[in-house]
C-alpha positions in Angstrom: 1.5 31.4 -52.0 -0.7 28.6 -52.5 0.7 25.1 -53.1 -0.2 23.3 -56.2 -3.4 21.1 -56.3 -5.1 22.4 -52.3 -8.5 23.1 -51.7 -10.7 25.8 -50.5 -11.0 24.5 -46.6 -14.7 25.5 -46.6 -15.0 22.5 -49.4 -16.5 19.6 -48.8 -13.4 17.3 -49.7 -11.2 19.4 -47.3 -10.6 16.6 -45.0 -9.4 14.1 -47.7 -7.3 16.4 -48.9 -5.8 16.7 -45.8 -5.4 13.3 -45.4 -3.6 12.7 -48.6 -1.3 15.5 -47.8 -0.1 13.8 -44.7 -0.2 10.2 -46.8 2.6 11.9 -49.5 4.6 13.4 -46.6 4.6 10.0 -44.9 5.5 8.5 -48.6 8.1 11.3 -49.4 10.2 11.6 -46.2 11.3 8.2 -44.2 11.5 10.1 -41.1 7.8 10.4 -41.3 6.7 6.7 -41.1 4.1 6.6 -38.5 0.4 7.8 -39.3 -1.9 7.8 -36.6 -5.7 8.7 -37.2 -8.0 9.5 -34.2 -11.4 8.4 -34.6 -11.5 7.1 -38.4 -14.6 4.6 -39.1 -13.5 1.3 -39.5 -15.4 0.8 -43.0 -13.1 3.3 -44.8 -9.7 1.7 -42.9 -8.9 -0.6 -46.5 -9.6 3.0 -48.9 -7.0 4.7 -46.7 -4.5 1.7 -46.5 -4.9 1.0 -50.0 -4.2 4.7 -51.3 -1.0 4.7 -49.0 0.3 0.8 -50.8 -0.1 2.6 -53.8 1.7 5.9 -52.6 4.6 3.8 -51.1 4.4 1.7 -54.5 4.9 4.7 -56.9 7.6 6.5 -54.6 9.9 2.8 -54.8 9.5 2.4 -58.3 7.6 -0.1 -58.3 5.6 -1.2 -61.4 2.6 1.1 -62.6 -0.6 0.5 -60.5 1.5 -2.1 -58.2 0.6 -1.3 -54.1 3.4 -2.0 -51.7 3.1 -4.9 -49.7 0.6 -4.3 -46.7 0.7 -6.3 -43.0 -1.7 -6.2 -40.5 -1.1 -6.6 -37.1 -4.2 -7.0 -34.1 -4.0 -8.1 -30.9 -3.5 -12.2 -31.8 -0.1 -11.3 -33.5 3.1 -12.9 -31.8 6.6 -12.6 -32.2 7.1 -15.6 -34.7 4.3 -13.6 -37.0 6.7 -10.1 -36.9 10.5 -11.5 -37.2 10.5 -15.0 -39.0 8.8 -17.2 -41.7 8.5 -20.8 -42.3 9.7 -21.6 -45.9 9.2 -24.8 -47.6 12.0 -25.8 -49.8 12.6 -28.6 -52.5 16.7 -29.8 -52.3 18.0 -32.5 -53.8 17.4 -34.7 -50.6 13.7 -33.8 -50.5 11.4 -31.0 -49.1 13.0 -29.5 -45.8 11.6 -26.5 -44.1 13.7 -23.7 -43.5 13.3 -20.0 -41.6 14.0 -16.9 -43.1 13.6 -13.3 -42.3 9.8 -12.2 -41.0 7.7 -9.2 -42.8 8.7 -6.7 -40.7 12.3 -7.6 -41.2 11.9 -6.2 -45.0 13.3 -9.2 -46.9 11.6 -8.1 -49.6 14.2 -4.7 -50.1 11.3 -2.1 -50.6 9.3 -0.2 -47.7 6.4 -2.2 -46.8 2.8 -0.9 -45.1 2.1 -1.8 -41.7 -1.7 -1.4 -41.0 -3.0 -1.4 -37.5 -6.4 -1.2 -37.2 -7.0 -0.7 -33.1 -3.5 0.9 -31.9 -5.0 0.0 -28.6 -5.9 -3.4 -29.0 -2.6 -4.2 -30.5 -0.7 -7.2 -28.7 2.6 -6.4 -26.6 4.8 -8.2 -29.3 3.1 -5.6 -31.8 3.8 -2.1 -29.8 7.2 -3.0 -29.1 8.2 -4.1 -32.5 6.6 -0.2 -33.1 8.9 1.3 -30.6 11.9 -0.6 -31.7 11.3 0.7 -35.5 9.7 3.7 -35.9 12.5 6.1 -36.1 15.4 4.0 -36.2 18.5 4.3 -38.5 19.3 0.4 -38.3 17.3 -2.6 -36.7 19.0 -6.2 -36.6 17.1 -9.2 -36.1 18.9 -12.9 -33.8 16.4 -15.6 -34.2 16.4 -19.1 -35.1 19.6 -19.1 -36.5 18.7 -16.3 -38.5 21.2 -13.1 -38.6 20.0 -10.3 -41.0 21.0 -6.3 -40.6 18.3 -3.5 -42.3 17.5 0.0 -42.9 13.7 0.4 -41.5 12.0 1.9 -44.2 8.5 0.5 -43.8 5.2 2.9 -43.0 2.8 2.6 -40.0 -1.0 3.3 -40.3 -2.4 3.4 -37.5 -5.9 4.0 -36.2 -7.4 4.6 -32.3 -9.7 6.1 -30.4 -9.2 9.4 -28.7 -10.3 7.9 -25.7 -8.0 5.2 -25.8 -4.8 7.3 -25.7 -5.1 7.1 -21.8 -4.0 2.9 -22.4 -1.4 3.5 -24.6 2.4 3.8 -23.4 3.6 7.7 -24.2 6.9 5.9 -25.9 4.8 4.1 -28.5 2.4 7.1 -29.0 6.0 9.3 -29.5 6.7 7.3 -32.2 3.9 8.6 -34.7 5.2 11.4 -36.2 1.6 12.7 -38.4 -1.7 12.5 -36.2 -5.0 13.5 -37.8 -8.1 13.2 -36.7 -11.0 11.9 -39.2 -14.0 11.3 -37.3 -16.0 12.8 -39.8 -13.7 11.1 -43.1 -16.0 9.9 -46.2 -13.7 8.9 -49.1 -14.8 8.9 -52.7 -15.7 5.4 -54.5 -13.6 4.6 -57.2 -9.4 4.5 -58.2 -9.1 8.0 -56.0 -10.9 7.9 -52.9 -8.9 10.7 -51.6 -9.5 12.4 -54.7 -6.8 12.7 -57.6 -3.2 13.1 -56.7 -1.7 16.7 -58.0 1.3 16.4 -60.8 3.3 17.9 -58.6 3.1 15.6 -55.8 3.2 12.7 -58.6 6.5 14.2 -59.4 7.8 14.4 -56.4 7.2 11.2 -55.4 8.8 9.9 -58.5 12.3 7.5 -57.6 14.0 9.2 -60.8 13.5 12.9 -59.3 16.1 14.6 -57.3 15.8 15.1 -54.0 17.4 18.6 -52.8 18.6 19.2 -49.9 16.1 20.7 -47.1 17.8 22.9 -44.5 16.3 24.3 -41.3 16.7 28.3 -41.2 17.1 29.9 -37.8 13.4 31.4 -38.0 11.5 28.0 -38.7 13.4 25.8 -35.8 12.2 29.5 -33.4 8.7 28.8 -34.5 9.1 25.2 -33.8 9.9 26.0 -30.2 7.3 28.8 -30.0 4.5 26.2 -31.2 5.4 23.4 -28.8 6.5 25.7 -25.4 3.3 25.2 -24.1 3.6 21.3 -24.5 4.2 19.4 -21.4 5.7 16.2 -21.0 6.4 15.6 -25.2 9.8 15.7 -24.7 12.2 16.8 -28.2 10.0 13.8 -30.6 7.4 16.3 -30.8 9.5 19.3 -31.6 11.7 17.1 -34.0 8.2 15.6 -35.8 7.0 19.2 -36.5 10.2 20.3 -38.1 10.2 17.0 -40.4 6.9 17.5 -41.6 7.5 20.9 -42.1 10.7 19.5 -44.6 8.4 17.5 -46.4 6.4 20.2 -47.0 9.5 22.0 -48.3 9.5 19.2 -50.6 6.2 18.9 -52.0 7.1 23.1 -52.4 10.3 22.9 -54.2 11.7 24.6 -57.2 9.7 23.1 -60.4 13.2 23.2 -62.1 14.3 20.5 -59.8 11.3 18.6 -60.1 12.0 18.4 -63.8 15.5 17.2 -63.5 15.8 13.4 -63.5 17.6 11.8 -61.9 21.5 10.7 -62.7 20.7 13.1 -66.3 23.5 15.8 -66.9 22.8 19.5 -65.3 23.7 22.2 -67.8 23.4 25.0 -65.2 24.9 25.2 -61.5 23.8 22.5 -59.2 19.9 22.7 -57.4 20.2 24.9 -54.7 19.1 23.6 -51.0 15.4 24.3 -50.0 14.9 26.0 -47.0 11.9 25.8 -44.4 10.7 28.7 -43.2 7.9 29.6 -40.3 5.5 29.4 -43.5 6.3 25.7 -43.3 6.6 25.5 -39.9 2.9 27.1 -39.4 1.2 25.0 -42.4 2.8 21.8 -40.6 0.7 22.8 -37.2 -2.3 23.7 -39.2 -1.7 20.3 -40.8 -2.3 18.0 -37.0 -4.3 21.3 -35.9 -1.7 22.1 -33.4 -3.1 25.0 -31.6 -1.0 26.7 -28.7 -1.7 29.9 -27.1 1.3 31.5 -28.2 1.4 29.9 -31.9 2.4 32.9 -34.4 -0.1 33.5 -37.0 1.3 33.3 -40.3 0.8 36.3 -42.9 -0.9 36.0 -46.2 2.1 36.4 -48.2 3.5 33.7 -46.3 1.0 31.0 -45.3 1.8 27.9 -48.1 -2.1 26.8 -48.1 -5.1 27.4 -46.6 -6.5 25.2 -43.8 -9.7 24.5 -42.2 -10.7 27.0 -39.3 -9.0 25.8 -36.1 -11.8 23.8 -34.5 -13.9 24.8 -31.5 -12.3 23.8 -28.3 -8.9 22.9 -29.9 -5.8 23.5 -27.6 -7.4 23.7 -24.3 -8.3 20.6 -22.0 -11.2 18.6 -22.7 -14.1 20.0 -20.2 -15.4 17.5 -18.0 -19.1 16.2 -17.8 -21.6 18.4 -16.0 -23.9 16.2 -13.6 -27.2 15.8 -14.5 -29.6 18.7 -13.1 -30.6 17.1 -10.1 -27.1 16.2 -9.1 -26.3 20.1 -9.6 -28.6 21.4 -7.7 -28.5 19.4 -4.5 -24.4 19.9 -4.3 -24.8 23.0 -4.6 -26.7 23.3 -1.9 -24.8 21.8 0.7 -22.4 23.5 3.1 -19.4 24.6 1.3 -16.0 23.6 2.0 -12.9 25.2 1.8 -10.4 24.2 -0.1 -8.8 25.4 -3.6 -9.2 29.2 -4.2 -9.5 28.9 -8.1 -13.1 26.9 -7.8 -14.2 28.0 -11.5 -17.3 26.3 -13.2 -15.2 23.5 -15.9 -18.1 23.5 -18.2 -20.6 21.2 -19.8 -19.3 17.9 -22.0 -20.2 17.8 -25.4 -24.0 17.4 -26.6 -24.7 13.4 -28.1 -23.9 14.0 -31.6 -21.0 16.4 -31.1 -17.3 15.5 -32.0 -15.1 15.1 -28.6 -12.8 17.9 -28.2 -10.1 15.5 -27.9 -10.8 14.4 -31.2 -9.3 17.6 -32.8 -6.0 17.7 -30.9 -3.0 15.4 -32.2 -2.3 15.3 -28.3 -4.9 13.8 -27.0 -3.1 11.7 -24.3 -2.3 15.1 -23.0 -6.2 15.6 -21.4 -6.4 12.2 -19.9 -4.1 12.9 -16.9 -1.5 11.5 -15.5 -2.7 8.2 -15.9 -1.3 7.5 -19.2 1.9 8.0 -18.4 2.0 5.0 -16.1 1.5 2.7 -19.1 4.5 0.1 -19.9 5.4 -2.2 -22.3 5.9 -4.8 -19.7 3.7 -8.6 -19.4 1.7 -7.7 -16.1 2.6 -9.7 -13.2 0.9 -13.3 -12.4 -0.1 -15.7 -10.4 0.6 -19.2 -11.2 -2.5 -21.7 -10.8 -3.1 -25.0 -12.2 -1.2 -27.4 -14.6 1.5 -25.8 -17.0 0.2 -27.0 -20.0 -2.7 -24.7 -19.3 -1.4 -21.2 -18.9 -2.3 -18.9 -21.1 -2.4 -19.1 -25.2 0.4 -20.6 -27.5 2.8 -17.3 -28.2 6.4 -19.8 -29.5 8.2 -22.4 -29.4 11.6 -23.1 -27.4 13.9 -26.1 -26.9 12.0 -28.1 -24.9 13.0 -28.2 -20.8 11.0 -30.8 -19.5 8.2 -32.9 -20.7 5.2 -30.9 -19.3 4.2 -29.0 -22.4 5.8 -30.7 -25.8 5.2 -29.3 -29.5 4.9 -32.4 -31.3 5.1 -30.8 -34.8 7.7 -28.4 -34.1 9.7 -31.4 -32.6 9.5 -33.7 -35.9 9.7 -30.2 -37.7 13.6 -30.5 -36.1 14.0 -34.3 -36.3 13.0 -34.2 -40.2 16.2 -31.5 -40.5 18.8 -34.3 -40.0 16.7 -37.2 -41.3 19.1 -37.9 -44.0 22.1 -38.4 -41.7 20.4 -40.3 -39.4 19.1 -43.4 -41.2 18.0 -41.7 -44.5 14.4 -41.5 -46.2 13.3 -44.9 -45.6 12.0 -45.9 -42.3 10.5 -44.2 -38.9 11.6 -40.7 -38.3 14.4 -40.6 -35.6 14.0 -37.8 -32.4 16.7 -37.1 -30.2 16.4 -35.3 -26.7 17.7 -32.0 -29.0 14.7 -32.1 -31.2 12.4 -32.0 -28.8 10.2 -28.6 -28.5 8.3 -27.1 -26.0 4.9 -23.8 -26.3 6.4 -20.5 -24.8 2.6 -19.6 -23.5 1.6 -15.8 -21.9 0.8 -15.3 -19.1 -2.3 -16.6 -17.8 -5.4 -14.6 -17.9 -6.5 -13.4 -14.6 -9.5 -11.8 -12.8 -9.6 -8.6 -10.9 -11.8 -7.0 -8.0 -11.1 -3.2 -7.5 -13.1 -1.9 -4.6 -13.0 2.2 -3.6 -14.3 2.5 -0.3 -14.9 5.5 1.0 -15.1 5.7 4.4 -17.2 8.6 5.3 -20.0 7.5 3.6 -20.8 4.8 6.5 -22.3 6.8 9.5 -24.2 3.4 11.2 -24.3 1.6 8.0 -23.1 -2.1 7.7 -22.1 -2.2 4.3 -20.7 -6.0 4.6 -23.9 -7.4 2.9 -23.4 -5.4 0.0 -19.8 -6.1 -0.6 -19.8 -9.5 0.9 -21.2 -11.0 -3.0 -18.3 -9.5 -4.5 -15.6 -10.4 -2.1 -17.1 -14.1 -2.4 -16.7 -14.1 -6.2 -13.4 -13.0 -6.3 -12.6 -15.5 -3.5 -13.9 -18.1 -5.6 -12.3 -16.9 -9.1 -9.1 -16.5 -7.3 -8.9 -13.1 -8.7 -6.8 -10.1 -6.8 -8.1 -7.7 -5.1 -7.0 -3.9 -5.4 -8.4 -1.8 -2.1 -8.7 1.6 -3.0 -9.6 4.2 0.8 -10.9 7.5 0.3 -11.8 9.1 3.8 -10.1 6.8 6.3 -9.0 7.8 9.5 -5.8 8.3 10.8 -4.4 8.9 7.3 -1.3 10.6 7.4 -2.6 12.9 4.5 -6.1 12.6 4.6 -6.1 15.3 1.1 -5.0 11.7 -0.4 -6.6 8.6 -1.3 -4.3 5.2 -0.8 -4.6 2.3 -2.4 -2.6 -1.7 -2.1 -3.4 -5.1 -4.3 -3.6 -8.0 -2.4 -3.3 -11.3 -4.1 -6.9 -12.7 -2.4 -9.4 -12.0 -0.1 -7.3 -13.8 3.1 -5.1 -11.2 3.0 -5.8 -9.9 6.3 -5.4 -5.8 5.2 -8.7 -6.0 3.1 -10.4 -7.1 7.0 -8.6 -3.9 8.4 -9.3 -1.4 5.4 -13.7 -2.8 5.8 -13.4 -2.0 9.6 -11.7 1.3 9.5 -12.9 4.5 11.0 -14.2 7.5 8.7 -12.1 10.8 8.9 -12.9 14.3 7.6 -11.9 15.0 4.1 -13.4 13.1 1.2 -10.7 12.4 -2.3 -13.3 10.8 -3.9 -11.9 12.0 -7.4 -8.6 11.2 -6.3 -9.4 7.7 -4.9 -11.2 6.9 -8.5 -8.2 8.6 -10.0 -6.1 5.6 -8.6 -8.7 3.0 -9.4 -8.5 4.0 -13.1 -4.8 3.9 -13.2 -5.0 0.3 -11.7 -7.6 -1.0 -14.4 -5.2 0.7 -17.4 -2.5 -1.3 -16.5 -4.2 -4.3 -16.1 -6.5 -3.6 -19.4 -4.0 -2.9 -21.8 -2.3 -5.8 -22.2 -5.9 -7.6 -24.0 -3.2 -11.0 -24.6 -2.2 -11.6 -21.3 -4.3 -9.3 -19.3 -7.4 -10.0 -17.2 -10.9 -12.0 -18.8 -12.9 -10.1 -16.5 -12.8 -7.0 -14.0 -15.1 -5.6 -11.8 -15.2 -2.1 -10.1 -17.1 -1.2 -6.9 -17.2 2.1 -5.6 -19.0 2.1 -2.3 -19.7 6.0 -1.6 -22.6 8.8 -1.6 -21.0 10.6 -4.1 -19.8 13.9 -1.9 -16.6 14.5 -2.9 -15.1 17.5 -1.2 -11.5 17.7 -2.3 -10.8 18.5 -5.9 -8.2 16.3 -7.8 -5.6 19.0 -8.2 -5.3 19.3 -4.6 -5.2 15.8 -3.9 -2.3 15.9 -6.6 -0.5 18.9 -5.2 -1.0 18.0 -1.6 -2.2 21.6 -1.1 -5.4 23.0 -0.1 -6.1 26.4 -1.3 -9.0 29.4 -0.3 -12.4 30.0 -0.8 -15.5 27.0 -1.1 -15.2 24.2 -3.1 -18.7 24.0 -4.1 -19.1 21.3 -6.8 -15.8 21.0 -8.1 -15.0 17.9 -6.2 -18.0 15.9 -7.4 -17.6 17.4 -10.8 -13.8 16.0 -10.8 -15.1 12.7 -9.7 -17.6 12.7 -12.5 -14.8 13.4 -14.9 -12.5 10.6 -14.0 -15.7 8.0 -14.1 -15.6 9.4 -17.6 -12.2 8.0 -18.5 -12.7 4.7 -16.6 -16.0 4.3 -18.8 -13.6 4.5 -21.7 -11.9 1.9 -20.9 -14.4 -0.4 -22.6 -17.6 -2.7 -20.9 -16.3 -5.3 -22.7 -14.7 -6.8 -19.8 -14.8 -4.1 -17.3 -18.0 -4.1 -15.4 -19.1 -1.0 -12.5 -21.0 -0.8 -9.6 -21.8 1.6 -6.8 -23.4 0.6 -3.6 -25.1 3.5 -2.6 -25.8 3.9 1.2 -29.0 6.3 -0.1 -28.0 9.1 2.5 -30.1 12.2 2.5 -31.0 14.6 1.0 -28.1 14.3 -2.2 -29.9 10.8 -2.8 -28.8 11.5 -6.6 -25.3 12.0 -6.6 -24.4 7.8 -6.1 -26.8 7.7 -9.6 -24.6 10.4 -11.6 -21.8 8.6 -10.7 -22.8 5.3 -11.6 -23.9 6.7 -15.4 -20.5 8.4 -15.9 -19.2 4.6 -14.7 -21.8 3.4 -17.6 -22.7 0.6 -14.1 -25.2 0.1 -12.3 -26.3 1.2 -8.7 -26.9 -1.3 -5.5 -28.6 0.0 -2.7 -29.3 -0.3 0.7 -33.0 -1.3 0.2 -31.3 -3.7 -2.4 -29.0 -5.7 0.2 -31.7 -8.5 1.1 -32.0 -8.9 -2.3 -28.3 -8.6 -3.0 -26.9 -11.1 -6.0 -25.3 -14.3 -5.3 -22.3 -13.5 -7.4 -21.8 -10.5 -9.6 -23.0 -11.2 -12.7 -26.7 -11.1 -11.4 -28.3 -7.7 -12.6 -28.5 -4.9 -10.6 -31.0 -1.7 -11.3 -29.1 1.5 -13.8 -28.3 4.9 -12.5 
């Protein structure tokens, strides 16, 4: 069957049709209220948000052409902006401010649209207010005297990058339910930019129709499993999202009869019988988030409940990693081979510039950046305290006041003006007592970071103090820690392994003993950026409280002979390695380029070892740095921000 008002995928508006299915799902079942799209282009973010007010608006009952109200949350929002709200009231002893229950508390008693422009970019207060709602039955908000009790019933829109699921914590990324990707989205100007809305669905979404009961049959929570047994690491959020979009499907299938009824008007017949989902559902849900798995049944004509787009090239298997450049190629694989894992299989190219990401067509991607991810927290990085208190970090609330160091002046005669009638009255100065006084709650201090992988077989008789000596002396000066990551070092207990340790400076004397240390035999050098990325994501993610400025510096000559999956296994396998080690090592630059050069800045010193003189270069441009070299040292930069020559 074919469900009312869908498209012929082949059609140009296939995508926004799409789109607004997963919009009426998210409208129609409460369950559903995350919406995450991968890739969508900014300048169509308000069409999106303001078709999904409207959806919200017409499935509360709200007034004909009347949105729901929308809130937007980037990375400047704070706790005070989520939970409470200053309210100026007139009484009968003059204006006095009072608090009252915040947007995302729902004081209004309808659902409400949370947009989110840059998931990624969003500020701590923002992801765990995310975690805490999405998907809850209840939510209760304590603060500033302020005790109110609520069903959740608001909507998340959210867009990122594919890229940029590596920075996000799996629990908030669990939480959205429908993922779509819409790199490629153009909506139509006018009322309907995702095109007009069937009757049906209008129906549906009406307050005054009936919702039936949906039940689960046997068969449909089978597919579910047989769709997401491939899945590792989702957990049951992924299996239980599935099956609820699959029910809203039901719904926007059900009996025309019931869609008729109204609601609360007499039924002359026998009540509406229960809708079930079947593995029709179940297989137009994964065709919805183009959730491909190797073992996902195909659904028969008779069955299918609309027609899809053709599942997208590369969909379902792990995005390939980036083939060095030609040169690169040709000189590693010339070398002397060495032995290690026996599946050493070609990964294949990256895509052409132009060319969607495969990542971009999973609703997974977080799954292809490694293990990385999965690291992430919704904990404030640790700090180091320097300088006065009153200059740590940006404003984020106000507390009764400790001490004197930090005051809020307004927030104090904010207090003081509460009791100003019973204290003297209207007339004369305004009385503060040591209980009015307020004090700035401030984040933590923004810090700078050095990460430096050394790799320790790259030396031979090469001093390569001159070319890390500028960068040691800038984090010295900058106070910023230092993360020491050692690929190749000998004596290492597993030398399969890279190791890594933060110091808190430069004196710390373990950064004296890592420079001086011997070389050894094997080289992670994929595994030893692998670590390195890992570091930066938890520092990066946190954009409120998290570091101004980072540098990396990979000191190496690019010959990376152990592969990452046997640095992560611990096992070395049969037959030559070839390329595959360099190729990984290419592949994790990749994701630490992704990371942003906003305030993430690369370098590799290259010792210029023949004859691979090119590999240092390749691995610089998958860094998106630049390369220092030995010829470069005499003419090596003062501090880092002097300019260095590109790979």
């Amino acid at each position: 069957m074919r469900a009312t008002g869908d498209q012929d995928p082949d059609e140009p508006d296939g995508d926004l049709r799409r789109l607004l299915t997963v919009l009426v799902s998210a409208a129609l079942e409460p369950s559903l209220a995350g919406v995450l799209l991968f890739d969508l282009p900014p300048e169509h973010l308000p069409a999106v948000s303001r078709t999904f007010a409207h959806l919200l608006g017409r499935s509360t009952g709200h007034p004909p052409g009347r949105p729901a109200p929308r809130t937007v949350l980037d990375s400047a929002t704070v706790d005070e902006d989520l939970w409470i709200r200053l309210r100026v009231r007139r009484g009968p002893e003059g204006i006095g401010f009072t608090f009252g229950p915040g947007p995302l508390a729902e004081p209004d008693g309808g659902p409400r649209l949370v947009v989110v422009p840059d998931l990624a970019r969003l500020s701590l207060p923002g992801q765990r207010a995310a975690v805490q709602l999405l998907g809850s039955d209840t939510a209760a908000l304590e603060h500033s005297g302020i005790r109110h009790h609520w069903r959740p019933r608001a909507r998340w829109l959210a867009c990122c990058r594919s890229e940029d699921a590596a920075l996000l914590s799996p629990h908030l990324l669990d939480r959205f339910a429908l993922r779509l990707a819409a790199p490629d989205l153009r909506p139509h100007p006018g009322p309907d930019p995702l095109g007009p809305l069937p009757a049906a669905w209008a129906t549906a979404l009406a307050p005054q129709t009936p919702r039936p009961r949906v039940t689960l049959t046997d068969e449909a929570a089978s597919a579910v499993l047989d769709l997401l047994d491939e899945q590792e690491g989702g957990g049951n959020r992924r299996a239980l999202a599935l099956a609820r979009i699959a029910r809203a499907l039901s719904r926007l299938d059900g009996p025309a009869d019931a869609a008729r009824t109204p609601h609360g008007a007499p039924q002359d017949g026998p009540p509406v019988t229960p809708l079930p989902v079947t593995p029709a559902h179940v297989d137009h849900a994964a065709r919805l988030i183009r959730l491909r798995t190797p073992h996902r049944p195909e659904a028969r004509p008779e069955q299918a409940p609309d027609r899809e787009p053709p599942e997208p090239p590369g969909a379902g298997r792990p995005l390939p990693r980036p083939e060095p450049p030609r040169g690169a190629e040709q000189e590693a694989g010339t070398g002397v081979p060495v032995h290690g894992p026996e599946s050493a299989q070609p990964l294949g190219p990256a895509a052409a510039p132009g060319e969607p990401s495969p990542a971009a067509n999973l609703p997974y991607p977080e799954d292809t950046a490694g293990p990385g991810h999965r690291e992430a927290t919704l904990r404030v990085p640790a700090r180091r305290d320097a300088g006065a208190r009153a200059s740590r970090g940006p404003v984020i609330g106000v507390r009764r006041a400790r001490d004197l160091w930090d005051p809020a002046p307004v927030r104090t005669a904010m207090e003081a003006a509460k009791y100003r009638a019973v204290r003297g009255g209207t007339e004369g100065p305004l009385v503060i007592v040591p209980a009015d006084l307020r004090g700035y709650v401030r984040a933590p201090e923004p810090v700078r970071m050095l990460t430096v992988v050394l790799d320790h077989t790259c030396r031979g008789g090469w001093d390569w103090y001159p070319a890390l000596e500028p960068f040691l002396r800038w984090a010295y000066v900058t106070r910023a820690s230092v993360h020491v990551v050692e690929v190749g070092g000998g004596g290492e207990p597993d030398e399969l392994r890279a190791r890594a340790f933060t110091a808190r400076s430069t004196r710390d004397p373990r950064i004296a003993a890592a420079l001086a240390r011997r070389p050894g035999r094997a080289t992670p050098l994929a595994h030893g950026l692998d670590l390195a990325g890992q570091a930066l994501r938890r520092a990066l993610r946190h954009h409120s409280a998290g570091p101004v400025e980072a540098f990396l510096v990979v000191a190496t000559d690019g010959r990376g002979n152990v592969p990452l999956a046997v640095s992560r296994s611990g096992r070395p396998g049969r037959g030559p390695v070839r390329r595959t080690g360099v190729d990984d090592a290419v592949a994790v630059a990749e994701h630490i380029r992704a990371l942003g050069r906003s305030r993430l800045r690369s370098v590799v010193v290259d010792p210029g070892r023949p004859p691979y003189t090119r590999l240092p270069a390749a691995l610089a441009e998958a860094l998106g740095g630049g390369v220092v070299g030995r010829a470069d040292e005499e003419d090596a930069p003062g501090a880092p921000d002097r300019e260095v020559r590109h790979g």
